[in-house]
C-alpha positions, 0 to 999 in steps of 0.5 A: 675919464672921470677923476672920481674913480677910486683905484681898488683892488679885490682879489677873490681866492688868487683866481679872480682879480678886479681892478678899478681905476684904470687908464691904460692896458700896456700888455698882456699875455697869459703869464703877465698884465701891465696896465696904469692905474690912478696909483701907478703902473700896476704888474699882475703875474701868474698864470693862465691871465685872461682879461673876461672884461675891460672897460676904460670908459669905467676903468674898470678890468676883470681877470681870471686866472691865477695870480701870483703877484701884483708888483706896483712900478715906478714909471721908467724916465727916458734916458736921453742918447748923451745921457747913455753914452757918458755913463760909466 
């Protein structure tokens, strides 16, 4: 993918979501959309999600629906199997 792409944000009325800058769509459903981004790992809640367009190739996704909220997360570092067991 090309690295120039900006990660940018544009939200039309809480109903009309474009996100450029994307690399992966983790999951999705109607309540939730987890994707990475050239920024982080990006959450989008609301209601009635629905992805209308989705081009990795341009990194680019387009959602209608109502968003709620748009939660940027730090990536989970794996634990490792000794680590889990001595904690306290």
């Amino acid at each position: 993918m090309d690295e120039q792409i900006p990660h940018r944000l544009t939200l039309d009325r809480r109903s009309r979501l474009t996100v450029s800058g994307v690399d992966e769509v983790a999951s999705f459903d109607e309540s939730s959309i987890r994707m990475t981004t050239r920024a982080g790992d990006l959450l989008i809640r609301g209601s009635s999600l629905h992805i209308e367009k989705l081009s990795l190739d341009g990194g680019d996704l387009l959602v209608d629906g109502t968003v709620d909220a748009l939660i940027y997360q730090e990536p989970e570092e794996p634990v490792s199997f000794l680590a889990r067991l001595f904690r306290g």
